[in-house]
N, C-alpha and C positions, 0 to 999 in steps of 0.2 A: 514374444507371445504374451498378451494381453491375460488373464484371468476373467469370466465376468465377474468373480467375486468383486473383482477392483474397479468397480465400473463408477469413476466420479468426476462430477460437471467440477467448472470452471472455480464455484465458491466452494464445495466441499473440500478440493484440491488443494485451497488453501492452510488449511489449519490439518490434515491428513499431513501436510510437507515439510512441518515446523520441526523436524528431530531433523531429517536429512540435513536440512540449511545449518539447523544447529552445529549439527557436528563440523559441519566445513568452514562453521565462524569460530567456533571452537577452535579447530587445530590451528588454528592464526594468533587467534589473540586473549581468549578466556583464561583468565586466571587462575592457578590452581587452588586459590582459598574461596572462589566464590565453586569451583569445580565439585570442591568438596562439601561447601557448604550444601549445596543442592542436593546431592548424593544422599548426605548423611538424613537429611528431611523427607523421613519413611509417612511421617504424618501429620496433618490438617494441625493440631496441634504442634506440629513440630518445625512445620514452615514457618523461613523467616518472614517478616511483615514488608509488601510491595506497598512501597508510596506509587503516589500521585503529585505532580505539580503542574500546573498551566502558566503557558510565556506568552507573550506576544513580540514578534517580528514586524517591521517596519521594513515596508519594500516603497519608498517616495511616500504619497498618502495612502498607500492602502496597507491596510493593518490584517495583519495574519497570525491566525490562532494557532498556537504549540503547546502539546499535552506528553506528560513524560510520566514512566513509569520503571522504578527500577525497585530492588532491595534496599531499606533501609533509608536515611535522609539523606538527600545528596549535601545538603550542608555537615554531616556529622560523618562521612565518610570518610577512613583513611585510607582506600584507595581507589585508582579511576577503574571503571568498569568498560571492555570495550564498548563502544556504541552502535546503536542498531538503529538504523531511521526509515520509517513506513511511509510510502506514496501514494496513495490512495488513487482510484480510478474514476472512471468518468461522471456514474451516479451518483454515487452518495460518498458521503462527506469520511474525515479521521476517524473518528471513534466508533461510531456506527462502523467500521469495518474493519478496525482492529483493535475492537476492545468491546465488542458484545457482548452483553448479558443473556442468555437464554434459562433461567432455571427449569431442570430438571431435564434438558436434554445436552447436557454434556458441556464440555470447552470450549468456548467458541469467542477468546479472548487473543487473539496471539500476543498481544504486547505483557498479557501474563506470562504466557507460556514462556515468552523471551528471556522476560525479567527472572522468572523460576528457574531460567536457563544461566541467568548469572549475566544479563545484559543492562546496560544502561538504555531504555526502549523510549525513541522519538516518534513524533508523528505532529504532523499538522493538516489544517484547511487549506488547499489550495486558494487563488483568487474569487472569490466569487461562491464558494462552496462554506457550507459549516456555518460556522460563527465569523469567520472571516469577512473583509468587505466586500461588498457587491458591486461591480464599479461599470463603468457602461463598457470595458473591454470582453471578450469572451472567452479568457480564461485559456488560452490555446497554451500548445506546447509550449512554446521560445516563452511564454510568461512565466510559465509554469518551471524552466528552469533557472526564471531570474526568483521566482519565490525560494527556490532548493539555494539561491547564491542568500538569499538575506537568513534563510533559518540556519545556513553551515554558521551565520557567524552569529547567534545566537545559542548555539550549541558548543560552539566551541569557547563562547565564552563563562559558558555554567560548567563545563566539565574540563575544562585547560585543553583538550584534544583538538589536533586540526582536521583530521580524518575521522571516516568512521564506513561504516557499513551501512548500503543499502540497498533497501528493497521495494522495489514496486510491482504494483500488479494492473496489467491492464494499459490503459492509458500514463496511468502512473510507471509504468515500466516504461514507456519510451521517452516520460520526465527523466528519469532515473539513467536512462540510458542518454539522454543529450546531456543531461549535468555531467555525467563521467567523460563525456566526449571536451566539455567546456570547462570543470577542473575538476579534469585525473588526480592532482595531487591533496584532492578533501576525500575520494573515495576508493576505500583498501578492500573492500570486496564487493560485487555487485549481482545481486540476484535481482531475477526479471522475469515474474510469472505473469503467463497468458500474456505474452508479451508476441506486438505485430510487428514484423518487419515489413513484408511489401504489401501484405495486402491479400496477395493471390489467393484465389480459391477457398476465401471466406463467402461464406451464404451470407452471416448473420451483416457485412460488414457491405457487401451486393446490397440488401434490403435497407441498409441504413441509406447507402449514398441514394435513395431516393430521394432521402429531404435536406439534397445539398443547397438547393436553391434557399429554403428557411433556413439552414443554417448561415447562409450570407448575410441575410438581412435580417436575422434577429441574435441577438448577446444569451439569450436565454430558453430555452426548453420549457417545458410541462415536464414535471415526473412527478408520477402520483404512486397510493401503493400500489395499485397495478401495476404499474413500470417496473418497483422493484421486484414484486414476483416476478417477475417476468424474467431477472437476473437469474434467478434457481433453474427456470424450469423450460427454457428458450432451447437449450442446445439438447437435453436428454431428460425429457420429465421421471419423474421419480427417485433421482440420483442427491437430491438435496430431503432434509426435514424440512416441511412446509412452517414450522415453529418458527426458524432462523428465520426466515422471509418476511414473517410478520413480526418477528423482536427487532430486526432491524428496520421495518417501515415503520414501527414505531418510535424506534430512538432518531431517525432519520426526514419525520413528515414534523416534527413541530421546531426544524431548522428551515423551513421551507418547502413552498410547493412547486420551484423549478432551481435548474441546476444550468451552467453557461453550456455554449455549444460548441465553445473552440476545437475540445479536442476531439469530437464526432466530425469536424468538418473535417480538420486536418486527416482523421484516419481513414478518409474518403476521398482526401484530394490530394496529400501531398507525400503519403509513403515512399521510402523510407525515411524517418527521420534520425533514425541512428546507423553511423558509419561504425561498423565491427572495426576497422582499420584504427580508428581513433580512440578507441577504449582500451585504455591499459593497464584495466584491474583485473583479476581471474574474475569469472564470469559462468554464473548459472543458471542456465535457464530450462526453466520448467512448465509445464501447459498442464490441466487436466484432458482424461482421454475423449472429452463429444465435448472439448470445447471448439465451439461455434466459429469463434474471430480468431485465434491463436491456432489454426490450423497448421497441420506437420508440415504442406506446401507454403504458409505462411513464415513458418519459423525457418 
């Protein structure tokens, strides 16, 4: 039984679900001194200091941007923090969607939230998204888990770990979920919000495979800010702050004014892309309630 108190779209659901995840990465692998460090940090003042660092990965010639955020310096650190690594989804790019700014309406950071959680927090540009390169391919799934194969080993070579946790959302959940299917043995838990398996009984996903045919024959889209509002308020208007929609078309439109079309073809023409059978990690998935593509007949 639903509440309408709890009534939230696809993006809200994200940063509303960051304790749940936590806790289930927690009971695996979080240390008890970063546990406690968090704990003990009643205040603004008393929070420990979240760096920031940017990598770059090398997938053949196309160069792919990685941005990291955890406690402390990872060069001055005596010890390894589990790791958490974000997927980002079909519109908009890493950081714009997990690690927004919005002043004066709230958190709307997860790779903070994570980090404040006591994580080691990864994330990158997909092919063709972000700061990443733009290359005449369109970005589809199968690339999208040969980028997850070139960032495991740029993370594994900054933090000594072969494994780690991860999470996508969206399109990026079914990256997330072919990478675990292609090596299980990099990923030790795996969450997959508004994540599609077949397809069925999506509206939002019916009204896309309209423009299968331009996604054939073109590498790239239009997304403008309308597009990205349109992420908020597609599946149950009013369930998002209209603030976020426009902090993030703003961190999100001076990366560009189109984004590749691989993975709207593939979620139109080639579901499922992940075999449950082949994933060997526990596994969590979660949807918000009027989300659109990520339908309960879907999941």
């Amino acid at each position: 039984m639903v509440s309408d108190k709890a009534n939230f779209s696809r993006r809200t659901f994200l940063l509303s679900s960051a304790p749940a995840v936590a806790l289930g990465l927690e009971a695996l692998a979080l240390p008890r001194q970063s546990r406690a460090q968090n704990s003990d940090s009643k205040s603004p003042s008393a929070s420990p200091k979240i760096s920031s660092s940017e990598y770059w990965a090398k997938r053949g010639d196309v160069s792919l941007y990685m941005f990291r955020k955890r406690i402390g310096s990872p060069q001055a650190a005596q010890e390894k923090l589990p790791v958490l690594f974000l997927a980002h989804g079909s519109s908009v790019s890493s950081r714009p969607s997990f690690d927004l700014s919005v002043p004066g309406h709230g958190e709307y950071s997860l790779m903070d939230v994570f980090a404040g959680y006591g994580f080691d927090v990864w994330t990158m540009d997909f092919e063709g998204y972000g700061r990443s390169s733009q290359t005449k391919g369109n970005s589809d799934i199968a690339a999208g888990v040969l980028d997850l194969e070139a960032a495991a080993e740029v993370v594994a070579h900054e933090t000594g770990q072969q494994y780690f946790h991860l999470y996508g959302e969206s399109s990026g959940a079914l990256r997330a979920g072919a990478f675990a299917m292609a090596q299980p043995e990099r990923v030790r838990r795996l969450v997959l919000l508004s994540f599609t398996w077949t397809g069925q009984g999506s509206p939002t996903l019916a009204k896309r495979a309209e423009g299968i045919d331009f996604y054939r024959t073109h590498n790239r889209r239009p997304r403008d800010r309308e597009m990205i509002r349109s992420i908020f308020t597609r599946d149950h208007p009013g369930t998002s702050d209209p603030a976020v929609a426009e902090a993030m078309a703003d961190a999100e439109l001076p990366l560009g004014d189109s984004v590749p079309t691989g993975s709207y073809l593939d979620m139109t023409t080639k579901l499922p892309l992940v075999d449950p059978t082949k994933v060997q990690s526990p596994v969590l998935i979660a949807r918000g309630e009027f989300d659109g593509i990520a339908t309960e007949d879907v999941c």
